[in-house]
Backbone as CSV, one residue per row, in Angstrom:
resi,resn,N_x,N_y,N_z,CA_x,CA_y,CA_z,C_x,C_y,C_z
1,UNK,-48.962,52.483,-56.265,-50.154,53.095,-56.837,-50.005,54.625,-56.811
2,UNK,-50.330,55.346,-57.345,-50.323,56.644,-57.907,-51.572,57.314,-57.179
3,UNK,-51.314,58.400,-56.440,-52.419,59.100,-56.138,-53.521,60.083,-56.861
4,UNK,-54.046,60.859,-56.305,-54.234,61.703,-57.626,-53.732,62.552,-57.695
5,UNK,-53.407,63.492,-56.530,-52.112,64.502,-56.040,-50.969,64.284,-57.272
6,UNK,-50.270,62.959,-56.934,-48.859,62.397,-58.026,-49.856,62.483,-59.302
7,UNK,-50.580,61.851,-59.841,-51.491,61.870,-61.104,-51.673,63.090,-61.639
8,UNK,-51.674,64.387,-61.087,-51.992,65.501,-61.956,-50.278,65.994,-61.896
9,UNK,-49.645,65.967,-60.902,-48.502,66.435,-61.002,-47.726,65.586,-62.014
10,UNK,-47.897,65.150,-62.240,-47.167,63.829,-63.661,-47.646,64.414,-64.857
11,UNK,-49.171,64.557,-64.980,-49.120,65.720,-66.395,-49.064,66.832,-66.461
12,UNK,-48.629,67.715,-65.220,-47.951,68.832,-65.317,-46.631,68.963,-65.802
13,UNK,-46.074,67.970,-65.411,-44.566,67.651,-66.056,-44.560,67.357,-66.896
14,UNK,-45.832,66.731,-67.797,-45.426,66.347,-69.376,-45.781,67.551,-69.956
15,UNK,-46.733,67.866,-69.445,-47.108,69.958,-70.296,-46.102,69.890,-70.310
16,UNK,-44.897,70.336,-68.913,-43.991,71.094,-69.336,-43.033,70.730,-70.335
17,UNK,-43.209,69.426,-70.318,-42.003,68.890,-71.143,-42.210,69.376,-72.619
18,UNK,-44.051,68.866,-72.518,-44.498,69.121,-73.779,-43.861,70.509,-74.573
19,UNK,-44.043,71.270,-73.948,-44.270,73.077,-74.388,-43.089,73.505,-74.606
20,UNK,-41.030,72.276,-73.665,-40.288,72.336,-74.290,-39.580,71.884,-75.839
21,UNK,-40.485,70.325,-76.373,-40.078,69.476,-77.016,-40.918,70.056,-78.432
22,UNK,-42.294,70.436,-78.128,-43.085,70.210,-79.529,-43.861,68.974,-80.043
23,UNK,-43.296,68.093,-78.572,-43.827,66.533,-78.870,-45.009,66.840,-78.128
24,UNK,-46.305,66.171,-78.826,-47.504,65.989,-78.001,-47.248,65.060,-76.941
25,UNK,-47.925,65.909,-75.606,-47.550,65.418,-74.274,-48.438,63.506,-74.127
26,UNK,-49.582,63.618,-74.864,-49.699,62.140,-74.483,-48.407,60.619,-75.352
27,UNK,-47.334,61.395,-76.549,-46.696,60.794,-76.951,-45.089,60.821,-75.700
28,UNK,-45.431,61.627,-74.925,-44.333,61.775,-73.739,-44.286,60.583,-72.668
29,UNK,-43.794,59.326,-72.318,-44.044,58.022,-71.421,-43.150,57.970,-70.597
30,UNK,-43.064,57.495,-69.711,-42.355,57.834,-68.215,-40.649,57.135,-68.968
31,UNK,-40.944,56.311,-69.264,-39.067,55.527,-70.371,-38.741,56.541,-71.503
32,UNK,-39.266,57.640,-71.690,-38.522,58.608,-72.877,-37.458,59.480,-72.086
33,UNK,-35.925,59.170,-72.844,-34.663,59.765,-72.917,-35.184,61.096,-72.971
34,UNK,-34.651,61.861,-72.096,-35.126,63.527,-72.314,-34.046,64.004,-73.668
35,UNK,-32.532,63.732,-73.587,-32.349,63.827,-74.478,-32.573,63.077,-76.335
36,UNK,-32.093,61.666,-76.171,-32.399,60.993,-77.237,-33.754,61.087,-77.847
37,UNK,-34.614,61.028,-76.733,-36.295,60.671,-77.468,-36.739,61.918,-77.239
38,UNK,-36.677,62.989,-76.682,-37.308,64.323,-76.323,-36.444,64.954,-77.114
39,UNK,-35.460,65.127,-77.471,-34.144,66.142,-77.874,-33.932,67.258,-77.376
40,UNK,-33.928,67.070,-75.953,-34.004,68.235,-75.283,-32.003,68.653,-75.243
41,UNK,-31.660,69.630,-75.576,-30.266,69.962,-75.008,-29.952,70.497,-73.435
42,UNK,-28.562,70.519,-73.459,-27.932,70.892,-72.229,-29.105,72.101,-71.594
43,UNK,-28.869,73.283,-72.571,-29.228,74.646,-72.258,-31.023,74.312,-71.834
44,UNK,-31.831,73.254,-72.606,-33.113,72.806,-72.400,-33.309,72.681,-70.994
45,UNK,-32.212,71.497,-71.052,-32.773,70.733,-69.138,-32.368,71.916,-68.262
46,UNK,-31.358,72.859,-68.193,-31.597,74.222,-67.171,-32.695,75.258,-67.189
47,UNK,-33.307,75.094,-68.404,-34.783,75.893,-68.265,-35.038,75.317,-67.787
48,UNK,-35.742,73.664,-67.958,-36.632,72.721,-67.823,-36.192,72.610,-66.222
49,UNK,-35.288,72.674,-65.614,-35.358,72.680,-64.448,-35.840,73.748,-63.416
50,UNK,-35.673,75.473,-64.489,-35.979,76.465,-63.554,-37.435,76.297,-64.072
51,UNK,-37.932,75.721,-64.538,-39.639,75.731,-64.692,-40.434,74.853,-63.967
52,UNK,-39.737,73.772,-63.781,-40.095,72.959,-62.650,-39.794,73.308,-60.988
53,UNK,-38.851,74.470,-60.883,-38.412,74.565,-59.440,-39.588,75.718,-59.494
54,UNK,-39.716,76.452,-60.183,-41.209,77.317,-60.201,-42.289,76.700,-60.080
55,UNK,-42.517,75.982,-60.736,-44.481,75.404,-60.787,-44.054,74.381,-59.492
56,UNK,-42.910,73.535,-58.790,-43.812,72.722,-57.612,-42.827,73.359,-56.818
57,UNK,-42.256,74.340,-56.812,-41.899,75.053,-55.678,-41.080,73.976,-54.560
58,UNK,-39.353,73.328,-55.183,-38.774,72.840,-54.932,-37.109,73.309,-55.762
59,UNK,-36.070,73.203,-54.720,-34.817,74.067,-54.855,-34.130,72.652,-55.753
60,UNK,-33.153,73.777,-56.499,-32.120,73.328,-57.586,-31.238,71.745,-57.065
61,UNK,-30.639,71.887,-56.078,-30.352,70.776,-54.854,-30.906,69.560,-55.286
62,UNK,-32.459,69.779,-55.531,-32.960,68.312,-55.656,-33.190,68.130,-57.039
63,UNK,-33.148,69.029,-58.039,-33.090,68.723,-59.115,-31.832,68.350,-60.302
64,UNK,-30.676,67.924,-59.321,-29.750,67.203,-60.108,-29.273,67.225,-61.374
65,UNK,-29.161,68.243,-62.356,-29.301,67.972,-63.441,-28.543,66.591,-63.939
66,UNK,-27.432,66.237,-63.599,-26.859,64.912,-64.277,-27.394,63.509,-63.597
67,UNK,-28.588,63.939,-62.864,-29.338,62.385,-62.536,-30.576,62.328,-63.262
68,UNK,-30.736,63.312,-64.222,-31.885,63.300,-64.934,-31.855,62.927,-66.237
69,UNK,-32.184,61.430,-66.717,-32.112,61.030,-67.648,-33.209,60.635,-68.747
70,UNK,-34.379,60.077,-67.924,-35.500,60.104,-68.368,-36.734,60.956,-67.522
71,UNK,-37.829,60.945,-68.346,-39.316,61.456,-67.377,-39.393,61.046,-66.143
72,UNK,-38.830,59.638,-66.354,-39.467,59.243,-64.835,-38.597,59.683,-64.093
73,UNK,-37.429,59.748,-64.264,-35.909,60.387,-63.081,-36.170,61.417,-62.439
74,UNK,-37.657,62.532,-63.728,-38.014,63.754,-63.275,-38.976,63.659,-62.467
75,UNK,-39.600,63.147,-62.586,-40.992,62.456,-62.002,-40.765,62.156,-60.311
76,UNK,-39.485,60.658,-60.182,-39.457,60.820,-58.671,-38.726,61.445,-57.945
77,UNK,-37.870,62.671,-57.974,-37.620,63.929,-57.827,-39.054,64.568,-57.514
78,UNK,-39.570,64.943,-58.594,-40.307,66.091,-58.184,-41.247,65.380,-56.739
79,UNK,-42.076,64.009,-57.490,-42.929,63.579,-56.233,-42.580,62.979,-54.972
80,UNK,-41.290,63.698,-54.734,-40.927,62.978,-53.457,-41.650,63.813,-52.553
């Protein structure tokens, strides 16, 4: 079950995703390919990671870039 703590931090991550992709964040679902279904590139997911190590204030270390494949990969990362 999802708290509400995890619940707002989950659509903080789709903003962000949102504000990288152009895709409206409620069309963003925890099974979307960051690359295939988001089209995010290489150079994307290293912003997308220094924007996330900014807003929840967590180091590069845990953000893996080559274990990040979908939302949700980002998701239980960030809410650990």
């Amino acid at each position: 079950m999802i708290n509400e703590d995890n619940n707002k931090k989950i659509i903080k991550i789709k903003e962000i995703l949102s504000q990288f992709t152009d895709i409206e964040m409620n069309d963003i679902k925890m099974e979307s390919d960051l690359i295939c279904d988001l089209g995010l590139t290489s150079f994307d997911l290293v912003c997308l990671v220094s924007s996330f190590e900014e807003e929840f204030n967590i180091k590069r270390d845990n953000m893996a870039l080559k274990s990040l494949k979908t939302v949700n990969d980002v998701c239980k990362i960030i809410l650990k």
